[in-house]
C-alpha positions, 0 to 999 in steps of 0.5 A, spaced: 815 930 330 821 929 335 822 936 335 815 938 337 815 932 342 823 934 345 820 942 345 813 940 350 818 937 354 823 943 355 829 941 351 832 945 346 833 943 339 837 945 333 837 943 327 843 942 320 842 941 313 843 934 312 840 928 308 840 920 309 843 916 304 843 910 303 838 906 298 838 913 293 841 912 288 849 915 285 846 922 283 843 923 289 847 920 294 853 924 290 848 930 292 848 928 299 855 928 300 856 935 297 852 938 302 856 934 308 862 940 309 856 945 309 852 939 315 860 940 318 861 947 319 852 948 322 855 942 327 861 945 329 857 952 330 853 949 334 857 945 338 863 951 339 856 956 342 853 950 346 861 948 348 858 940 350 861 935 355 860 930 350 856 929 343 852 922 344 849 919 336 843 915 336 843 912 329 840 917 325 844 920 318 844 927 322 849 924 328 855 923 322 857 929 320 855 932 328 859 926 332 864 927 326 865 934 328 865 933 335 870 929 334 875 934 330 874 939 336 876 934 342 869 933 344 869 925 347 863 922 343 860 915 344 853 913 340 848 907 341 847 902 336 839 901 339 838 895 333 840 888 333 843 890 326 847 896 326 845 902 321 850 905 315 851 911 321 853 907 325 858 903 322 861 908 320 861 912 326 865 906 330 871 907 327 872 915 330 868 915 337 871 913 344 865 908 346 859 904 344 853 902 346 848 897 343 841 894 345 842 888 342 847 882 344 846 881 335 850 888 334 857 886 338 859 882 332 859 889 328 863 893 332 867 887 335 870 889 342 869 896 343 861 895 344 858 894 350 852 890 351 847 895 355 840 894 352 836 900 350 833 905 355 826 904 358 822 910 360 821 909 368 814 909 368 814 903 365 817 899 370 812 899 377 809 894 379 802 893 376 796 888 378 795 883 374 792 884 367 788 877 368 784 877 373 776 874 373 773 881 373 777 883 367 776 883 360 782 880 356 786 887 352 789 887 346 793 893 344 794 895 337 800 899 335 803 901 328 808 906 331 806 913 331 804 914 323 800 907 324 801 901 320 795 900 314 797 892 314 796 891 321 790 895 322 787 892 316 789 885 319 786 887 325 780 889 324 779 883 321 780 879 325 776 883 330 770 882 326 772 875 325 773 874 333 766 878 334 762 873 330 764 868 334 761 870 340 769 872 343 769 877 349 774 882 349 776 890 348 782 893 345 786 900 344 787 901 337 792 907 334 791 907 327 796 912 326 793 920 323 793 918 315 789 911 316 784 914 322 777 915 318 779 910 314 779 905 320 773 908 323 769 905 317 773 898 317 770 897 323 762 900 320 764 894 315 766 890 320 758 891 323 761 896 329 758 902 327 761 909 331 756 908 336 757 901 337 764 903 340 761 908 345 757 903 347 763 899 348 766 904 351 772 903 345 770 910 342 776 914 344 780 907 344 780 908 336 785 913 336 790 916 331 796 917 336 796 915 343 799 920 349 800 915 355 803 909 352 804 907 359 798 907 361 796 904 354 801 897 356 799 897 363 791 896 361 794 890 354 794 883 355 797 883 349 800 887 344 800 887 336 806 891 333 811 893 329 819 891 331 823 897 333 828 897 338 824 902 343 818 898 342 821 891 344 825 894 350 818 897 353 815 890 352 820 887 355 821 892 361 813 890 363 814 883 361 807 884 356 807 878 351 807 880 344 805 878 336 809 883 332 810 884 325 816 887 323 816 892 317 818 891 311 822 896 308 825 897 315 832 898 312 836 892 312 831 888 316 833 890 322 825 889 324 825 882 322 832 880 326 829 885 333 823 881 332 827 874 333 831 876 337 825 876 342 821 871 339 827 867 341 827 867 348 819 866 348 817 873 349 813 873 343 810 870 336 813 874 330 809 873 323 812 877 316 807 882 313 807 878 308 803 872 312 799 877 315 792 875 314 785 877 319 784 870 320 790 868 323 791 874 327 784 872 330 786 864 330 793 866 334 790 872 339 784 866 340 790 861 343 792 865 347 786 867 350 784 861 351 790 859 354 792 864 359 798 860 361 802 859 355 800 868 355 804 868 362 809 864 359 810 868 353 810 875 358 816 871 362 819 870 356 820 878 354 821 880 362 827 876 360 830 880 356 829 886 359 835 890 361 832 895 366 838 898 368 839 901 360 838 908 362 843 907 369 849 904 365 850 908 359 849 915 363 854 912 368 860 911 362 857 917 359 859 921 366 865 917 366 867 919 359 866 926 360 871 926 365 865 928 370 865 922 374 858 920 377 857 925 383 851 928 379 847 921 378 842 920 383 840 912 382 834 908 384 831 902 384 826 904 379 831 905 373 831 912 373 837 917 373 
């Protein structure tokens, strides 16, 4: 998927033969390493053909043996540390890189001093003003989002509770993305639910029951609340619009990390977190009720997540990143939006 996205956006890609590690047992673990000298010399060929300023990591397995090799060939090399605990990669990058960035002030600890605290970049779109979400002409918006494969918990949870809600009488719309697998499954959810395909026209809701949202930032602008997993990228965009939240962190999220990026917000009031495990139609519906029958405790909730908002993420890490490669920052055209 990243791939197709980087190449609709102009940007080349190439690849290396390299698998994660971690959580697959000795065998296969032993396999992995085995190709790791292979996933070395591709990196090395791609960097000695592309001659980089810089290699920056984001994290991901592939980022080890490449910011690895960088480093061997006197390329300067950085990574960025976007969840509140740091990923394998990571840690073990930290010992040969020259900086660190991290999004969460819970990650410091793991890479002690060598870390700075920069958030995690924010598309700029995100960050206009807009009117208020609540105004009287308006219905109240609930964005649904499992990230962009889905989420089957949450989908089933919500339509529940969108039954539960429409039983009684509540006026509402929202957006779903139930991700490409779960799509048609959802669909007929929603005819179980008494919300048959033709009722969602009528409600003008049938193209917002959708496998994949395209313009996520206009998905946000139009919520007044939203339902999601806990990633890194997903918290920082809500932060960024201040929109309150109710997130239910994944489960299997390797080392929990979505359950600790989760409190992490709701510590500041920025949103309600509730565990998979706990997840049920009816309080979904009793918590999304609360709120819209309380509008101020959901503006104090959506101060809450501008709070933890770092609009300046993508501007700080390009400014050292330009200072790291020796370039300095005479490129960088700064506004006031975030954008660089």
């Amino acid at each position: 998927m990243e791939s197709e996205i980087l190449r609709r956006y102009g940007f080349q890609t190439a690849f290396i033969d390299v698998e994660g590690m971690k959580g697959r047992g000795w065998k296969k673990g032993l396999a992995v390493l085995s190709m790791l000298p292979g996933s070395m010399v591709q990196s090395m060929r791609i960097i000695k053909d592309f001659k980089p300023s810089l290699v920056m990591g984001v994290g991901g397995y592939s980022s080890g043996p490449f910011c690895l090799a960088a480093r061997l060939m006197g390329v300067p090399t950085a990574i960025h540390e976007q969840n509140s605990y740091p990923g394998l990669t990571n840690r073990l990058l930290a010992r040969v890189v020259d900086r660190i960035f991290v999004s969460f002030e819970e990650s410091t600890p793991y890479f002690r001093q060598k870390s700075t605290l920069t958030g995690n970049p924010v598309r700029h779109e995100l960050f206009p003003p807009v009117e208020d979400s609540l105004s009287p002409d308006k219905k109240f918006t609930v964005l649904v989002v499992g990230g962009s494969q889905g989420a089957r918990a949450i989908n089933e949870a919500f339509v529940k509770a969108f039954g539960i809600l429409k039983k009684a009488g509540k006026e509402f719309t929202f957006i779903h993305q139930t991700g490409q697998y779960d799509h048609k499954r959802v669909v007929a959810e929603y005819g179980a639910q008494g919300v048959e395909a033709r009722e969602l026209e009528a409600l003008g809701l049938e193209e917002n029951v959708v496998p994949f949202i395209e313009d996520m930032a206009s998905a946000y602008h139009r919520a007044d609340m939203v339902v999601s997993r806990a990633g890194a990228t997903t918290l920082f965009e809500l932060a960024a619009l201040g929109k309150p939240s109710i997130l239910i962190p994944y489960p299997h999220a390797t080392n929990g990390h979505q359950e600790t990026n989760a409190r992490s917000l709701a510590r500041r009031g920025g949103a309600e977190m509730v565990l998979q495990k706990d997840l049920t139609g009816e309080g979904l519906a009793s918590t999304l009720l609360t709120y819209m029958n309380h509008p101020q405790q959901l503006k104090k909730m959506g101060e809450g997540a501008r709070s933890f908002s770092r609009p300046d993420a993508a501007r700080d890490i390009a400014d050292q990143l330009m200072e790291l490669s020796g370039m300095g920052n005479q490129f960088l055209n700064h506004n006031t939006s975030g954008k660089t």
